[in-house]
TORDOBA-148493 format. One record per residue (C-alpha): y, z, x. Coordinates in steps of 0.1 Angstrom, whole numbers, always signed. Each point is the difference from the previous one (the first is absolute). Layout:
REM TORDOBA-148493
     v     w     u
     Y     Z     X
...
END
This chain:
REM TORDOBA-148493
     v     w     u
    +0    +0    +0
   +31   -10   +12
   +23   +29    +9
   +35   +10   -17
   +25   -20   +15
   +39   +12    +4
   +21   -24    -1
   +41    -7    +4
   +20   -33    +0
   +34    -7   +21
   +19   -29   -14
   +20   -17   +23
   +21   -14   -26
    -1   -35    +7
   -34    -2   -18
   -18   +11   +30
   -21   +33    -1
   -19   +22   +24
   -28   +26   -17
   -11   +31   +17
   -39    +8   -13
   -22   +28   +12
   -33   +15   -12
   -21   -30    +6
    -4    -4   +38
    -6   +20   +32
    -2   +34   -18
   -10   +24   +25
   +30    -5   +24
   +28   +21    -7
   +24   -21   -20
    -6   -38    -5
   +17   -28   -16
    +4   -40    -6
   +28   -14    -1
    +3   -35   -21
   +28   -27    +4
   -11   -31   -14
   -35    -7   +14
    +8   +22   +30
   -20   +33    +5
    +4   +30   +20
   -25   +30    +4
   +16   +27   +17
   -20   +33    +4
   +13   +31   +19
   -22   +28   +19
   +13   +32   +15
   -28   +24   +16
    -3   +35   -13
    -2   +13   +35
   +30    +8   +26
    +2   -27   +27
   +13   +22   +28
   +23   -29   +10
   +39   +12    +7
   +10   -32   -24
   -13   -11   -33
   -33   -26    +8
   +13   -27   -26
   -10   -35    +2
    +7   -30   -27
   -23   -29    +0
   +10   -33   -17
   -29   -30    -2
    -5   -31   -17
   -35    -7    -6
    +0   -42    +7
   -21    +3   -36
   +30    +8   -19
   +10   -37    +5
   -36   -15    +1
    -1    -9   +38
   -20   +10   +29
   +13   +21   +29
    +7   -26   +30
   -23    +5   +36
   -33    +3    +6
    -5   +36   -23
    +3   -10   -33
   +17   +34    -5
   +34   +19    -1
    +3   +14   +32
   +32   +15   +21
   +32    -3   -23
   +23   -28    +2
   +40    +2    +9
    +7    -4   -36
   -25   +32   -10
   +19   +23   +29
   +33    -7   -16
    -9    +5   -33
   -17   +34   +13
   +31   +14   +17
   +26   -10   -30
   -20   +22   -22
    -6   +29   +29
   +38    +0    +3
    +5    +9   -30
   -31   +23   -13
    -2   +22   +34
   +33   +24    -2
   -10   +10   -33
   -30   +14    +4
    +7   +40   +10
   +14    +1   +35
   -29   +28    +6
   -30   -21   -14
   -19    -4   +28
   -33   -15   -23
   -19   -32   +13
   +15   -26   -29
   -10   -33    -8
   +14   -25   -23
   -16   -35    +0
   +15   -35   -17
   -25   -28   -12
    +9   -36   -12
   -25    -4   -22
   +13   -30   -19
   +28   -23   +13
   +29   -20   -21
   +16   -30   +20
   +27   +11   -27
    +2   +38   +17
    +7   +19   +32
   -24   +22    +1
   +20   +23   +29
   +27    +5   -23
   -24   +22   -23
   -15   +21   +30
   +25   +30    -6
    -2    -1   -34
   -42    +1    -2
    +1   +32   +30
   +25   +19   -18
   -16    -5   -33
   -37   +10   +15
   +20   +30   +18
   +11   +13   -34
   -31    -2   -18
   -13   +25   +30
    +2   +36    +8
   +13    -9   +31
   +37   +16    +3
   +24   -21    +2
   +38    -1    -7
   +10   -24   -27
   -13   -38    -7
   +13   -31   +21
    -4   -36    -6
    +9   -31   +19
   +13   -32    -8
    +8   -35   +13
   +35   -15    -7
   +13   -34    +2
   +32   -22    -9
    -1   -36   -13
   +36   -10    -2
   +18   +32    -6
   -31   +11   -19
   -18   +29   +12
   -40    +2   -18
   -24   +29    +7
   -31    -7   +14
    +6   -37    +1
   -32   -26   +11
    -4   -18   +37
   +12   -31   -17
   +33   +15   -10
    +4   +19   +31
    +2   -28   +19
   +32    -6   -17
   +12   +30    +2
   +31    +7   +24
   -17   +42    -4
   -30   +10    +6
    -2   +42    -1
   -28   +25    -5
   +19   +34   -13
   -18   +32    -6
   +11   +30   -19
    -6   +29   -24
   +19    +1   -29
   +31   +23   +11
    +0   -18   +38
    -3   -32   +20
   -18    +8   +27
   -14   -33   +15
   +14   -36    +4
   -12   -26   +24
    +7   -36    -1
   +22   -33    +8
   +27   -22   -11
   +15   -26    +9
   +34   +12    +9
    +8   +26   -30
   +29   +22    +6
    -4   +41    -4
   +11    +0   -34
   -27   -28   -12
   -25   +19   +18
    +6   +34   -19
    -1   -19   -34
   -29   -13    +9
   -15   +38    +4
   +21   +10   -31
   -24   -26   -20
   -29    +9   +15
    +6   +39    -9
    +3    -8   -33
   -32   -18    -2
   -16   +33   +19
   +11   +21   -25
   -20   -14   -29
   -34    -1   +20
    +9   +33   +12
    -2   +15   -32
   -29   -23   -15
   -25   +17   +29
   +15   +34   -18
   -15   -13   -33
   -33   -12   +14
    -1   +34   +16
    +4   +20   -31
   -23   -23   -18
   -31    +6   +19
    +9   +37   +10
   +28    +7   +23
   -21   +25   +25
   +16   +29   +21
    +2    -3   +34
   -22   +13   +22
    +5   +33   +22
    +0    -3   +36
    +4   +18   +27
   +38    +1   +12
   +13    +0   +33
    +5   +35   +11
   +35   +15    +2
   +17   +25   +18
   +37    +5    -3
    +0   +31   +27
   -12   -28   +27
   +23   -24   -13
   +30   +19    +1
   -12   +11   +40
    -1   -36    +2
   +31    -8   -12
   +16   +29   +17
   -13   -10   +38
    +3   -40    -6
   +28   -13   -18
   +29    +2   +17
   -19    -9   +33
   -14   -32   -19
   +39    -5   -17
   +12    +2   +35
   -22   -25   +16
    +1   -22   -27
   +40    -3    +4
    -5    -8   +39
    -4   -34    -2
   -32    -2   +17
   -24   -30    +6
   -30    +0   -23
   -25   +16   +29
   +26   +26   +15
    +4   +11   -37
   -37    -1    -9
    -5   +24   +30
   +28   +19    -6
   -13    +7   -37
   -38    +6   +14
   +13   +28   +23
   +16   +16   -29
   -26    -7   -16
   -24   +20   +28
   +33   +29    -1
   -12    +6   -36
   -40    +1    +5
    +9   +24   +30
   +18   +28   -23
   -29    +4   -21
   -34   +21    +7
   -33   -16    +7
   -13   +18   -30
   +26   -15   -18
    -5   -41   +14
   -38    +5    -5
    +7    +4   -36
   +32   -18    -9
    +7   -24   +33
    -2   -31   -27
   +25   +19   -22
   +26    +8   +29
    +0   -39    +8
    +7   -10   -32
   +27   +19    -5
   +18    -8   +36
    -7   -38   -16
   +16    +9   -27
   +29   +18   +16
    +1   -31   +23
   +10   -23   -32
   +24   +25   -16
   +21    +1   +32
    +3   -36    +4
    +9    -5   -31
   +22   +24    -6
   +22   -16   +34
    +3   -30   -15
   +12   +16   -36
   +28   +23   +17
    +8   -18   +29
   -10   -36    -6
   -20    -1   +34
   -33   -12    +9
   -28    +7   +26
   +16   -25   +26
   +32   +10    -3
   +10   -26   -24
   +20    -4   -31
   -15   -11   -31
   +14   -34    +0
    -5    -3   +36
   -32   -33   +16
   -12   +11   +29
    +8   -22   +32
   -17   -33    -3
   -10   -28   +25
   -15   -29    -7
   -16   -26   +25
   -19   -38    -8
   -20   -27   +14
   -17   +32   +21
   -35   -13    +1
    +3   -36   +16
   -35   -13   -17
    +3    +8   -32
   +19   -24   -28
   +22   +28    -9
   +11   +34   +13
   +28   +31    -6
    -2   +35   +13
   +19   +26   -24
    +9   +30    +6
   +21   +27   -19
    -1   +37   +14
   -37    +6   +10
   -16   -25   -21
    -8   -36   +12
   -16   -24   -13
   -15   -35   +21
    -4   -29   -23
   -13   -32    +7
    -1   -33   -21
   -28   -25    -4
    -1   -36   -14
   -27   -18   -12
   -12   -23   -28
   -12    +8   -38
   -37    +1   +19
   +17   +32   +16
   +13   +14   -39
   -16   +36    -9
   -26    -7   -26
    +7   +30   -30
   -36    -4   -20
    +2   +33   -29
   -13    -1   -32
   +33    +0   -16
   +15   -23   +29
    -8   -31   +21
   +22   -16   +17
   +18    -2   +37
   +27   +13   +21
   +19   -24   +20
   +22   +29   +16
   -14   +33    +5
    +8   +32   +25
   -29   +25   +14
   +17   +34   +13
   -20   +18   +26
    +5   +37    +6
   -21   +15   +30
    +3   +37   +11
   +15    -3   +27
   +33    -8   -15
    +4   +36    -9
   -12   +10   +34
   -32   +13   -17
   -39   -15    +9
   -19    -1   -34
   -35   -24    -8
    +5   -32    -8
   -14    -7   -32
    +8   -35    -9
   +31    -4   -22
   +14   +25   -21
   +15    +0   -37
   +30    +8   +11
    +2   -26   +27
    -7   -24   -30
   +24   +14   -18
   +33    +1   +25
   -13   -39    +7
    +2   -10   -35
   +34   +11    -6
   +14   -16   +30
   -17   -28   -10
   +14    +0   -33
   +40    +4   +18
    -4   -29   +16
   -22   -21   -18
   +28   -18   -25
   +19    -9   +29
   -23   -22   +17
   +12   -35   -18
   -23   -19   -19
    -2   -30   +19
   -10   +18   +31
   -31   -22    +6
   -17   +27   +25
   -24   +28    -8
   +18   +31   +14
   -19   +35   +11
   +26   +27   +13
   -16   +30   +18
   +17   +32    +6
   -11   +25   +26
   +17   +34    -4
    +3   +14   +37
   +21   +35    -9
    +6   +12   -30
   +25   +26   -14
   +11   -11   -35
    -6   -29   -19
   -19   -23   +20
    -8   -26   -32
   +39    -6    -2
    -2    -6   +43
   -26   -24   -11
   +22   -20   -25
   +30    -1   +26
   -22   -12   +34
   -22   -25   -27
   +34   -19   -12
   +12    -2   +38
   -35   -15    +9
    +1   -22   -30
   +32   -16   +14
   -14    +2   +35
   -28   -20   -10
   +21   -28   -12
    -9    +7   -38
   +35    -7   -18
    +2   +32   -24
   +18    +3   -33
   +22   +26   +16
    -4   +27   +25
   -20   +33   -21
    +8   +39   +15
   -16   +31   -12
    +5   +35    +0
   -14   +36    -8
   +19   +24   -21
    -4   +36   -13
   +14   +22   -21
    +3   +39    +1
    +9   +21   -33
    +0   +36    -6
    +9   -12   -43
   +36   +11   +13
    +6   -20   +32
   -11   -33   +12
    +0   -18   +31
   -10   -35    +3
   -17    -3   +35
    +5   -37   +19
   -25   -16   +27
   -26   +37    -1
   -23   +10   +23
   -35   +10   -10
    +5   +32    +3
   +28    -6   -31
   -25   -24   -17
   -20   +33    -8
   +26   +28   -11
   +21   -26   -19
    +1    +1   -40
    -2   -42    +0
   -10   -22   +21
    +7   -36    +1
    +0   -31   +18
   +27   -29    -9
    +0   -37   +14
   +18   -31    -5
   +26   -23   +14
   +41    +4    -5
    -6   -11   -36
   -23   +17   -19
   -36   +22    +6
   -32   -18    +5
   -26   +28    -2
    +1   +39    -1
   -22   +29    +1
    +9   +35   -17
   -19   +35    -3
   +24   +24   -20
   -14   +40    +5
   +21   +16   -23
    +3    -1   -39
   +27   -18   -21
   +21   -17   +33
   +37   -13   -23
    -1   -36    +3
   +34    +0   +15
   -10   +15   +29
   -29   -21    +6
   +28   -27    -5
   +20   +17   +33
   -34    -1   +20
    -2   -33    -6
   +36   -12    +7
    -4   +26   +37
   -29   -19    +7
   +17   -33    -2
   +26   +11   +18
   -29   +12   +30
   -13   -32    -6
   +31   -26   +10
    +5   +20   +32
   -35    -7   +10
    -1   -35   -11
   +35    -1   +21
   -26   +11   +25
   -23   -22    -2
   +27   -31    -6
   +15    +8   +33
   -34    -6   +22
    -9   -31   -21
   +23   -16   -24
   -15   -32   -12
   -38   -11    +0
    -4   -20   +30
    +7   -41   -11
   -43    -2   +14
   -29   +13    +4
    -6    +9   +38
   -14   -23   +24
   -37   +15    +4
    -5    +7   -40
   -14   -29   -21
   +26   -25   -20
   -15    -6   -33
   +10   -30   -17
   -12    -7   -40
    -8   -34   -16
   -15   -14   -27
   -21   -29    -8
   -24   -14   -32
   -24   +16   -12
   -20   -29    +6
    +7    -5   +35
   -14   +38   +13
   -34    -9    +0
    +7   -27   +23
   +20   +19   +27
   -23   +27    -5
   -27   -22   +12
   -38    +2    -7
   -11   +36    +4
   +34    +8   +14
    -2   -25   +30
   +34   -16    -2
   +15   +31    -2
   -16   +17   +26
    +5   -23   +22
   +35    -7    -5
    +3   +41    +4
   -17    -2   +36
   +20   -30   +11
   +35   +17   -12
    -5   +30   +11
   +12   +13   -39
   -12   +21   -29
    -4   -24   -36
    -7   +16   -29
    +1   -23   -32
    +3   +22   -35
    +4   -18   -37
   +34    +2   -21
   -17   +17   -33
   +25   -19   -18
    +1   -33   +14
   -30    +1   +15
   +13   -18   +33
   -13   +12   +35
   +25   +24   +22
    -5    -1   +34
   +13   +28   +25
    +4   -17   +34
    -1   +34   +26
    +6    -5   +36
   +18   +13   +32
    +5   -32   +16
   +25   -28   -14
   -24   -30    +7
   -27   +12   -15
   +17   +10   -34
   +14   -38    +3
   -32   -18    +5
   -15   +18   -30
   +34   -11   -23
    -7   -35   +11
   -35    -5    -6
   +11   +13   -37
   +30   -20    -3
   -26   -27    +7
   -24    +8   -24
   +33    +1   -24
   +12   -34   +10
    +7   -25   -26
   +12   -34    +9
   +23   -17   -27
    -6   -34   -14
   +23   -24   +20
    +5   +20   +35
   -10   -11   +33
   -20   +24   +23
   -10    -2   +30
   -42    +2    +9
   -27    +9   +23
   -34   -17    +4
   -26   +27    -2
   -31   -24    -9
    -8   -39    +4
   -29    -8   -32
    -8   -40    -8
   +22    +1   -27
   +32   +17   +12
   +13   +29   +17
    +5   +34    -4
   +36   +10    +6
   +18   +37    -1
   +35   +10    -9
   +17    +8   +37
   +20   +26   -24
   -30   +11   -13
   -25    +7   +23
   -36    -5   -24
   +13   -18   -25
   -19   -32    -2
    +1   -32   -16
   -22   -34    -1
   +19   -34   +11
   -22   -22   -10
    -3   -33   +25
   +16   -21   -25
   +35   +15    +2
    -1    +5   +41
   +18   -37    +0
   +10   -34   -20
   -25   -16   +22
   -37    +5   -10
   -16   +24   +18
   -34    -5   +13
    -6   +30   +20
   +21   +34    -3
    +5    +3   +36
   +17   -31    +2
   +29   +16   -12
    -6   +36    +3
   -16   +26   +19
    -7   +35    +5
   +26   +22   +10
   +29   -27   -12
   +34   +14   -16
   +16   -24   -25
   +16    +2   -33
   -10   -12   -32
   +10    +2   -36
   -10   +20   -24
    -9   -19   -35
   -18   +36   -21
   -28    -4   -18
   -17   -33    -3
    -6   -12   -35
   -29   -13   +10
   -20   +21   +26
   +14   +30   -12
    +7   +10   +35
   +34    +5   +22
   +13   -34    +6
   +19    -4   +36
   +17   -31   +18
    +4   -11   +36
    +4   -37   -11
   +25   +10   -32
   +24    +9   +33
    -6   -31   +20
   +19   -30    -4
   -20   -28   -19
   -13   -30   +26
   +23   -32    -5
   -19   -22   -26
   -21   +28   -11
   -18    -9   -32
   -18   +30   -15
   -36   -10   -13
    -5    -2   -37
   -17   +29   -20
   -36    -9    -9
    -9    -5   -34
   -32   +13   -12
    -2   -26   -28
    -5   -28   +26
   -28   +16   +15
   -30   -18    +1
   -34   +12   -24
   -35    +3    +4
   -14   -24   -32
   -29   +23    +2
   +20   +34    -6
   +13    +6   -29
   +39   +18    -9
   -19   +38    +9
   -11   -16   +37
   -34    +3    -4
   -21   -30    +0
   -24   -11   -31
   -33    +0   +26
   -17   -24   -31
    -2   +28   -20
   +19   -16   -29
   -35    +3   -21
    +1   +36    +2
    -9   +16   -35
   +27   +24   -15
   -12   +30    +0
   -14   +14   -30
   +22   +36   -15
   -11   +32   +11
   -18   +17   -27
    +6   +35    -7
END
């Protein structure tokens, strides 16, 4: 018997809908839920252990998949099976972690689970846009305490018009494209790009979204209520001790206030606080740090963060010394590694960031093969972070989620900027070689120099920066350019780029409740400002894209030809092409035009010649002489009838002349006029009505022999006849007696 299902309906109000239903699937996890939008579904179930981790931070980890089922294919590779998860998956897992992980209890420290499933896919939905939604709603059907529900949604803007949750078709005309995540009193997530939005468009767009939150918000209250809203669990809290933390607070914060208003580097002022740090250990018995060590360090932690902030409240200062409008010292360096197409150094305070640029053809394009997308990336950006840029030595463990992350956004600054005719396949890599503060923004600023390096003629210059924002609900300081140390006491963090017009991509994470839209406004319009100076910056060391690509990196030159003509410079089994490939020197890749079908080939190459030789032999194949013109010829065969002569401006292009138009004179022999190797001209007649072939001339430019009488046509009626054939040709053999033949019978 089919269970009672629960069941609550969002409308979208543009006669789109998305149901929440439990009670039918995956009951023995601790809350479960799909999520319906069309023909897309989402399971999301959520786990939390009954026993204590032991950790010192709260064990959570969000998993999004999409089963290749959902959209009836097979997984690609040799294991027909879903295996490691794809960019896409990681970035749909850390939009929803953003948002779900502060508010779980700061003091839950319980191994917790939560799992997304595509189990059925819409070509008509984005299924990433209902990830927040489907955790929060499994969350609330739990006893797992948590603070208030969340949901996430997609935003886009068609002409002015901004649509929640719009389709891929849409979004690709879209000038927005923003994922914002919020309870119902707060926005606390918004990642995204535009194409050159100003601040004030950009907070509309969150405005909308917050609105559209709001009404999910309370529909998971409903469902909740519905099926049995269930008290949260107990647990066991963190322990407390105010006595320690006010001997804490006595013996460290002034020490800590003082050295954080000296203006230190980051490691003279990460030792300073560790010897503080050590100061306060020492004044307590060993009785009392066998029992309560733990405790004592998060409290000096804790001390740490309200001294910081405080500075920068009261006296608008900051760790290094600066102001809160202040960008640290910034020097920027190109064309640094002599090999490679494309290079820039960036570095701002004690980050730095060492891009380089690669060009290639659409062979090179990153192949994105999901359930819910295929398609390719002519432009993309990998971000590598390896310990040692914090000075620390750690296990390499192949690429992390937040690497993916920190790429993807950089990718997305720069990625409407690179102009649509640019015919070449472009990779950026960023290596992060320090790092103190934001080191995705160093990434944006040393990927546009290398861009323009490279010779790739950008839209305009992109910049980025990393902002913060302190509160105490009284005060507020808006923090420009912030160190890491800032990224993690700040109230909202967030990371800006775009050119001098208008933002191409950002990335917020707001920490406190019910943040006044104006002053998000002021963030934004501080950033900007943070952000001309460094494009000044980076405008300075590199102005302009330079006019070419360098002299060592491959030119790449596109044409196109008939759909009807590839197969023949293909060759059989690839042989012309290959060939030519070898002889040139290049790379040829040939792809189809979906909508007209005709052949475009990309022409790669370092050397001029060899680029040249290729256009040639297709400007052959392309040749088309016109009816009337005279060109001039090469013997490339002698036959009994005529010779076989190619275009000397189109190398392969052959045509018969037929040994009755070599002269006016007849011709007995072909070599009497003509022979291999000779270079001539003749005229070109088109198609003969007769032979159906290419008709071409040597006589038709000669002048006629004096008393030249052409010889008349012959007439088939004057042709002489066999009396013993009859009109069909064949002859009567005395078989005029033969009997008819009698009809078949059936």
């Amino acid at each position: 018997m089919i269970p009672k299902v629960f069941r609550e309906v969002i409308d979208l109000g543009d006669g789109r809908t998305i149901s929440l239903e439990t009670g039918k699937l995956a009951k023995q996890a601790h809350g479960s839920v799909v999520v319906q939008m069309g023909n897309a579904m989402l399971l999301c179930t959520v786990v939390s252990s009954y026993k204590e981790s032991g950790l010192d931070f709260f064990p959570l980890t969000v998993d999004y998949r999409e089963k290749f089922a959902s959209a009836g294919r097979f997984p690609g590779g040799f294991f027909k099976r879903e295996a490691r998860p794809s960019d896409g998956e990681v970035l749909t897992m850390r939009i929803v972690d953003r948002v779900l992980r502060p508010l779980f209890p700061s003091d839950y420290r319980t191994e917790t689970q939560v799992m997304i499933q595509l189990m059925s896919h819409d070509e008509n939905v984005m299924p990433d846009a209902l990830a927040g939604l489907a955790a929060s709603a499994a969350i609330q059907l739990s006893d797992i305490p948590f603070e208030c529900p969340i949901s996430e949604v997609r935003v886009g803007r068609i002409n002015g018009q901004l649509i929640i949750n719009p389709n891929q078709a849409q979004l690709e005309l879209s000038d927005v494209d923003m994922v914002i995540g919020a309870s119902e009193d707060s926005v606390m997530m918004v990642e995204g790009e535009m194409k050159e939005i100003s601040e004030e468009e950009m907070v509309e767009v969150i405005r909308f979204a917050h609105e559209a939150i709001k009404i999910q918000c309370r529909a998971q209250v409903r469902l909740a209520e519905a099926f049995g809203k269930k008290e949260p669990r107990t647990y066991t809290p963190a322990k407390t001790d105010e006595t320690i933390a006010a001997k804490v607070k006595e013996l460290a914060y002034d020490k800590i206030y003082a050295i954080a208003k000296g203006a230190h580097s980051k490691k003279d002022r990460s030792d300073a606080f560790s010897a503080v740090k050590d100061e306060v250990i020492a004044a307590f018995t060993e009785e009392e740090l066998a029992e309560n060590e733990g405790l004592i360090k998060t409290y000096f932690y804790k001390i740490e963060k309200e001294a910081v902030r405080e500075l920068t409240l009261s006296e608008g200062l900051r760790l290094d010394g600066r102001k809160t409008t202040d960008i640290r010292p910034i020097w920027c360096e190109v064309d640094y590694l002599p090999s490679v197409h494309g290079s820039s150094i960036f570095t701002r305070g004690e980050t730095q960031a060492l891009a380089t640029v690669t060009l290639g053809t659409s062979r090179e394009a990153n192949q994105v093969d999901m359930p819910s997308y295929q398609g390719e990336e002519k432009f993309y950006l990998h971000y590598n972070f390896p310990p040692f840029s914090t000075g620390e030595a750690q296990p390499l463990r192949g690429t992390s989620r937040r690497e993916i992350g920190h790429g993807n956004l950089a990718q997305r600054a720069l990625k409407n900027m690179i102009p649509a005719d640019c015919p070449y396949t472009v990779r950026i890599v960023s290596e992060i070689l320090e790092s103190n503060g934001s080191s995705s923004m160093a990434t944006v600023c040393a990927g546009t120099m290398a861009l323009m390096d490279a010779g790739v003629q950008m839209v305009k210059p992109v910049s980025g920066i990393a902002m913060g924002l302190i509160s105490d609900g009284e005060r507020f300081a808006v923090l420009s350019d912030i160190l890491g140390d800032e990224d993690h006491l700040g109230d909202m963090d967030f990371k800006v780029t775009g050119t001098a017009d208008g933002i191409t991509a950002c990335q917020m994470d707001m920490k406190i409740k019910g943040m006044p839209y104006d002053v998000i406004i002021q963030a934004l319009k501080q950033a900007r400002d943070g952000r001309i100076h460094i494009l000044g910056k980076l405008t300075d060391t590199i102005a302009v894209p330079n006019p070419e690509v360098k002299a060592h990196a491959p030119k790449i030159i596109t044409r196109t030809i008939p759909n009807s003509l590839i197969g023949a410079f293909i060759g059989p089994g690839g042989k012309h092409i290959q060939e030519l490939q070898k002889e040139t020197a290049t790379t040829i890749v040939i792809n189809e035009d979906p909508t007209t079908g005709e052949g475009i080939i990309e022409i790669l190459g370092t050397k001029p010649a060899g680029v040249e030789a290729v256009l040639k032999r297709l400007e052959s194949m392309l040749f088309k002489p016109e009816v009337g013109n005279v060109y001039e010829v090469k013997v490339i065969k002698m036959l009994d009838f005529g010779a076989v002569v190619e275009y000397t401006a189109a190398p392969g292009n052959e045509v018969l002349l037929h040994v009755s138009e070599l002269a006016w004179e007849r011709t007995e022999n072909v070599t009497d006029v003509v022979n291999l190797g000779d270079v001539f001209e003749v005229k070109y007649f088109g198609i003969d009505p007769k032979t159906r072939k290419e008709k071409v001339s040597r006589k038709a430019i000669l002048p006629k022999p004096e008393g030249y009488v052409a010889r008349p046509p012959r007439d088939n009626n004057d042709r002489p006849r066999d009396n013993n054939r009859n009109n069909n040709g064949r002859d009567n053999r005395g078989r005029d007696d033969r009997k008819p033949r009698e009809p078949r019978r059936d």
